[in-house]
C-alpha positions as a printed Julia matrix, in Angstrom:
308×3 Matrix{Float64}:
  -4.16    2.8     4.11
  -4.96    1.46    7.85
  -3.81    3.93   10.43
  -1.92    3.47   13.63
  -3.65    5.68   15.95
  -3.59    3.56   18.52
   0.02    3.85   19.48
   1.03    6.15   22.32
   3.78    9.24   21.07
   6.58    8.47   22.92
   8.91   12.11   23.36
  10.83   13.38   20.56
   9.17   11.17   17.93
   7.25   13.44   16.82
   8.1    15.14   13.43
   5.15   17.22   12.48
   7.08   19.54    9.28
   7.59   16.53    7.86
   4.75   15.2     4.98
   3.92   11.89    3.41
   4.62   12.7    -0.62
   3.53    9.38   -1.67
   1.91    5.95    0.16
   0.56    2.84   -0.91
  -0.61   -0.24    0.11
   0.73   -3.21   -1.1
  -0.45   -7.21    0.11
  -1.51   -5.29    3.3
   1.97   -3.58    3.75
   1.39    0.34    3.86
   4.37    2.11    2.8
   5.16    5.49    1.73
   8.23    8.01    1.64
   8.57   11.29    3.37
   9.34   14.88    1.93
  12.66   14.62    2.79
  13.32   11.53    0.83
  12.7     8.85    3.78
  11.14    5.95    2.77
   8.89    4.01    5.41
   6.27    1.4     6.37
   3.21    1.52    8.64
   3.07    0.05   11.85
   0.66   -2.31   10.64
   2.94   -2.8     7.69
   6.1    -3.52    9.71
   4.68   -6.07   11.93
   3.2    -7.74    8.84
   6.59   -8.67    7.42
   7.91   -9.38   11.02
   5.45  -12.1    10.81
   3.99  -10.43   14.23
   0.67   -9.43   15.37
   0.14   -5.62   15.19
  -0.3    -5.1    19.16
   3.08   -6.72   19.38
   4.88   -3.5    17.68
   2.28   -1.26   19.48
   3.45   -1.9    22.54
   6.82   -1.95   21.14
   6.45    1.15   19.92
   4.55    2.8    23.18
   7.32    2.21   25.59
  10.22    3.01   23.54
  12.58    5.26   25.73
  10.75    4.32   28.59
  13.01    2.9    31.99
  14.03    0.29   32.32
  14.83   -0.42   28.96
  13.8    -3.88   27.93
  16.22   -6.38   26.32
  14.6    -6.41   22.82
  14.8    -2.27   22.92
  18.2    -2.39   23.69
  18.95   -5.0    21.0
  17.39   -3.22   18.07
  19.01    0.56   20.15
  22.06   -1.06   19.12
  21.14   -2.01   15.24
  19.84    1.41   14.93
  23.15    3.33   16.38
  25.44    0.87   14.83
  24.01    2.02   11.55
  24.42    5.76   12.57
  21.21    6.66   13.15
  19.35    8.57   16.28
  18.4     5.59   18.07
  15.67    7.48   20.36
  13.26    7.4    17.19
  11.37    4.82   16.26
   8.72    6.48   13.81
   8.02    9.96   12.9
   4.48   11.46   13.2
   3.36   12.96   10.38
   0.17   14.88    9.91
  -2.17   13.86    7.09
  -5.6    14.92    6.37
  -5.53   16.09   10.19
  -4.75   13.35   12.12
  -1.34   11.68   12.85
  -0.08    9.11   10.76
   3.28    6.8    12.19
   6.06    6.45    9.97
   8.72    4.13   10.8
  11.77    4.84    8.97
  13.42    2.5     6.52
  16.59    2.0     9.01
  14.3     1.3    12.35
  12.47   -1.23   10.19
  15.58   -3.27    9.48
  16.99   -3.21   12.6
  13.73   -4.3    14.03
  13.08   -7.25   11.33
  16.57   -8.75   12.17
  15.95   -8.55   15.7
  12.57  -10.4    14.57
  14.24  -12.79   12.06
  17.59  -13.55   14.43
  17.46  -12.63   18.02
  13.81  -13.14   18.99
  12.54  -16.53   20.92
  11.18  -19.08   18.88
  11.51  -19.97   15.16
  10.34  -16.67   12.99
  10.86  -18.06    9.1
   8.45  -15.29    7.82
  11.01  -12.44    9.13
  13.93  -14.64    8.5
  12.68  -14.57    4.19
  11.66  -11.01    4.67
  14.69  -10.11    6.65
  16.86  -11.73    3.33
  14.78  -10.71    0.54
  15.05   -6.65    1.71
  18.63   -7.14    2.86
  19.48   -7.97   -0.95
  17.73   -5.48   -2.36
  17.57   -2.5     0.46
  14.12   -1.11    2.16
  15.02    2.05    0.44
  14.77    0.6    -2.94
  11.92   -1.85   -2.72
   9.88    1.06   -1.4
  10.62    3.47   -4.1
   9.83    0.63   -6.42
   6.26   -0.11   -4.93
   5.14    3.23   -4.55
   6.64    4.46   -7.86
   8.73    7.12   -6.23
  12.22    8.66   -8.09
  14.21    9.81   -5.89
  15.9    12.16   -8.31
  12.34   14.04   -8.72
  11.41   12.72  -11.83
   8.11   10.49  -12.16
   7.29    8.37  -14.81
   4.01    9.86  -17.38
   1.81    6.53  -15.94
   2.83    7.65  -12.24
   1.77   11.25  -13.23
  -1.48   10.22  -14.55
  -2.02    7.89  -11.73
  -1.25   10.28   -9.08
  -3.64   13.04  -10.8
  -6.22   10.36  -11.31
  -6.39    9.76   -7.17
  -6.03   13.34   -6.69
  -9.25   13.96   -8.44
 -11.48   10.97   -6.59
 -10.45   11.39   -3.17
 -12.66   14.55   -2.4
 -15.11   13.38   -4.66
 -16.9    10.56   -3.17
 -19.9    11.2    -1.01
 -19.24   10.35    3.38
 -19.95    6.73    3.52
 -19.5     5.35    0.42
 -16.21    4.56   -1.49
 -14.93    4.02   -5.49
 -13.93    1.27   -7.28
 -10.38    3.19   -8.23
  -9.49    4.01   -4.93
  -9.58    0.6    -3.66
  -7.99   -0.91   -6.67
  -5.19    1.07   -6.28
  -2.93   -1.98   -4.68
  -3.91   -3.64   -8.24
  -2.86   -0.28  -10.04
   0.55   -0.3    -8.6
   2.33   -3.8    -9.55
   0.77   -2.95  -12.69
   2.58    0.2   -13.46
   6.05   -1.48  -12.2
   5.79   -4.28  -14.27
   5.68   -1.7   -17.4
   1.91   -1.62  -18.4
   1.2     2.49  -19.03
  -2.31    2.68  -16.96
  -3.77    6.1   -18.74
  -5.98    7.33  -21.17
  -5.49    3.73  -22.79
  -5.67    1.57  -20.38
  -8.27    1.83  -17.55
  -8.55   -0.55  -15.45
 -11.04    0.53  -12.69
 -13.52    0.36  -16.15
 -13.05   -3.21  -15.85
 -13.18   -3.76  -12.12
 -16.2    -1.69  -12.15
 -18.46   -2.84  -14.63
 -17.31   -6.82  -13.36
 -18.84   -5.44   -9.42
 -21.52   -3.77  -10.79
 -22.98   -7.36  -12.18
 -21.91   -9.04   -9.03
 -23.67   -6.39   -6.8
 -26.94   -7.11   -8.82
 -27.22  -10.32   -9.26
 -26.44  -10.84   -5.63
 -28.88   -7.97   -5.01
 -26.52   -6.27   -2.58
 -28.74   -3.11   -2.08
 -30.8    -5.34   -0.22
 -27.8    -6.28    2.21
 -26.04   -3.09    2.09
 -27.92   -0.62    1.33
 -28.5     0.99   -2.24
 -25.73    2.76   -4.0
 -25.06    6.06   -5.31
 -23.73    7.74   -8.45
 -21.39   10.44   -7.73
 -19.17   12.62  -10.07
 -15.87   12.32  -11.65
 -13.53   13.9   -13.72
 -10.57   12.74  -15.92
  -7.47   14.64  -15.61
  -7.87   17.6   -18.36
  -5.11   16.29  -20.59
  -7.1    12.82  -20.97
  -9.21   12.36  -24.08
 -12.17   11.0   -21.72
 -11.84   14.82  -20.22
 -14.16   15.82  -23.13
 -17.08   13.85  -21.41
 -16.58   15.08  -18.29
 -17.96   14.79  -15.19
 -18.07   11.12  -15.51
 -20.73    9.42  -13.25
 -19.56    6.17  -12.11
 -21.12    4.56   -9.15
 -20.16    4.27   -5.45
 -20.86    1.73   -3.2
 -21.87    2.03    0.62
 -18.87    1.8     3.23
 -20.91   -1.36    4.61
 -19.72   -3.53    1.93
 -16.18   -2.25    1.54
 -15.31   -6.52    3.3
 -17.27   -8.0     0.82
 -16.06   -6.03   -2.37
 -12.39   -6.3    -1.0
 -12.9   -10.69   -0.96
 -14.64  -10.54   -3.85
 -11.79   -8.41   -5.37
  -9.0   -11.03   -4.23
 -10.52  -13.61   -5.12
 -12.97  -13.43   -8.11
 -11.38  -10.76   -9.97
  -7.73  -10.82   -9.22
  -7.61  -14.25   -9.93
 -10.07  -14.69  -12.65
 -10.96  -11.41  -14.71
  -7.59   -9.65  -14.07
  -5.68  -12.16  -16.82
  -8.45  -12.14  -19.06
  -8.06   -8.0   -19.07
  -4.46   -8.45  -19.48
  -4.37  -11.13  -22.5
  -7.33   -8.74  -24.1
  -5.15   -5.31  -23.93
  -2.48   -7.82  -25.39
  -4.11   -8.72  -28.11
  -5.27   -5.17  -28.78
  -1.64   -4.08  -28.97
  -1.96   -2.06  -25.38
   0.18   -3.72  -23.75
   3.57   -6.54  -25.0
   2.43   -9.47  -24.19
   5.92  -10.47  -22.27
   4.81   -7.26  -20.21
   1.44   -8.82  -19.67
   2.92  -12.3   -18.3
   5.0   -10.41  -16.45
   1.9    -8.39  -14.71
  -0.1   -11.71  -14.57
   2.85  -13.34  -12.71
   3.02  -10.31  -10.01
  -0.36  -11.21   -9.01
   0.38  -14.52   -8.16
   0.48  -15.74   -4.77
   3.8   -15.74   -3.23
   4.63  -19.15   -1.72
   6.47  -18.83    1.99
   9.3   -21.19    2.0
   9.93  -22.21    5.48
  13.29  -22.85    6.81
  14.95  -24.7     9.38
  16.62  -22.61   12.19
C-alpha cells in the first residue's frame, strides 16, 4: 500500500498504541481498520475519492490546528464536531513495520468528502458520486466489506487462508524483488467478497503467474530488467500443497513492478481473469452466478457526471 510519509504530524495526532489489523488496496484506495475497530483510508486513498490531487490533502493535513484557521478547516471542524467526534484529529499515526503509517478515520473522511462534494469551489462530480454512494451505505461498512474485516471477531475460512497465505510471503521475498501474490492481492479481494473460496482449491496467483512468466520471456524482460530469481515459499500447513513444501515460485526485480502492474490491468484482468473464472466454473469450483458476479466486479466503473 503507498505510504504517506510525506505529511508533517501535526500535535496530538499521533496515536502510536494503536495497530493496523488489516489493510488493502483497492482501485488505488488504501484502506484498512485499526485495533480498536476504526476503519480508515490512506491519505492517498482519501484524496482519490475526493477526486483531488494527493498534495492537496497533504497540505490539508500539515496545517491542521495551525492559526489562523483556514475556511475549509473550519468547515470540515464543524462536520467532524457536529458528528461528536474530537475535531483536533485528522488521522492517527500508526506504526507499521517501523515507520509511520497515516490513518484517517472513517468520520474525518466523510466530513472531508462532503466538504469536497458540496462546499468546495468549482464543480467536484467525482466527490459528489463518492460522497452519495458511501453516505448510503456508511464508510464503516464498505471498508469492512473490502478488506474482509468482521467486526464481531469472526473471519470467514477464505479470509483465514488468505491472511495466512500473505503472512507467509511477506518476509520471504529477497530485497528488490517482489511476488506475483502480493501484488495480486487487490484481485484477491473482490474475489473473496463476491463469494469465490480462494484456498487450497482455488489459486489464483498459479494463474497470474504462469500467464507473466510467458509474457516476461517472450518479451525477454531479463534483458530490460534484469534477470529474475526463484525464492522459497510455503503453503499454510493445513493446505494439501503443504506436503510439497517449500514451493519455489519465481520473483521478479522491483524494476519492473510498472510494467507487471499495466500488464496486470490490462492483459490479464481483462482478458485471462474471465477465462480463469468460466474454467473453475465449469470444474464445479466455483457457481457460475458467483463467477458472473466476480467477472462483473472487475469491470470498469463508469463515472456518471452530474450537473451542479
Amino acid at each position: 500500500m503507498a505510504k504517506d510519509n510525506e505529511l508533517v504530524t501535526g500535535i496530538g495526532q499521533m496515536n502510536l498504541d494503536l495497530q493496523i489489523v488489516v489493510e488493502a488496496e483497492i482501485d488505488g484506495v488504501g484502506m484498512g481498520v485499526l485495533g480498536d475497530g476504526t476503519s480508515f483510508l490512506t491519505v492517498r486513498g482519501l484524496s482519490r475519492l475526493c477526486g483531488i490531487d494527493h498534495s492537496t490533502l497533504v497540505k490539508f493535513s500539515s496545517e491542521w490546528g495551525m492559526p489562523p484557521m483556514k475556511a475549509r478547516e473550519k468547515k470540515v471542524r464543524e462536520t467532524i464536531k457536529a458528528q461528536g467526534f474530537d475535531d483536533t484529529v485528522f488521522f492517527h499515526g500508526v506504526v507499521k513495520n517501523g515507520q509511520v503509517q497515516h490513518a484517517v478515520p472513517a468520520h474525518v473522511c466523510m466530513a472531508v468528502l462532503e466538504y469536497y462534494a458540496f462546499d468546495a469551489s468549482g464543480d467536484n462530480p467525482h466527490a459528489l458520486n463518492s460522497y452519495r454512494r458511501l453516505a448510503r451505505k456508511g464508510l464503516d461498512d464498505f471498508v469492512y466489506a473490502q478488506v474482509g474485516y468482521n467486526p464481531d471477531g469472526q473471519i470467514s475460512l477464505a479470509w483465514q487462508q488468505f491472511h495466512d497465505r500473505v503472512s507467509l510471503v511477506k518476509n520471504a521475498v529477497p530485497d528488490g524483488y517482489f511476488s506475483i501474490y502480493q501484488e495480486i492481492a487487490g484481485m484477491i479481494v473482490p474475489m473473496i467478497n463476491s463469494g469465490i473460496d480462494v484456498g487450497p482449491q482455488i489459486v489464483p496467483d498459479i494463474s497470474v503467474g504462469i500467464r507473466w512468466s510467458k509474457y516476461w520471456i517472450s518479451e525477454n524482460l531479463d534483458n530490460v530488467h534484469g534477470p529474475r530469481k526463484k525464492y522459497l515459499h510455503s503453503f499454510p500447513v493445513y493446505f494439501p500443497q503443504a506436503l510439497s513444501n517449500p514451493q519455489e515460485p519465481w520473483c521478479y526485480p522491483d524494476d519492473a513492478l510498472a510494467d507487471f502492474r499495466k500488464w496486470f490491468r490490462k492483459t490479464y484482468i481483462d482478458v485471462f481473469l474471465p477465462q480463469y473464472l468460466q474454467d473453475q466454473a465449469k470444474l464445479g469450483k466455483i457457481k457460475p452466478a458467483i463467477a458472473t458476479r466476480a467477472i462483473e466486479a472487475f469491470k470498469p466503473k463508469l463515472i456518471v457526471k452530474t450537473k451542479a
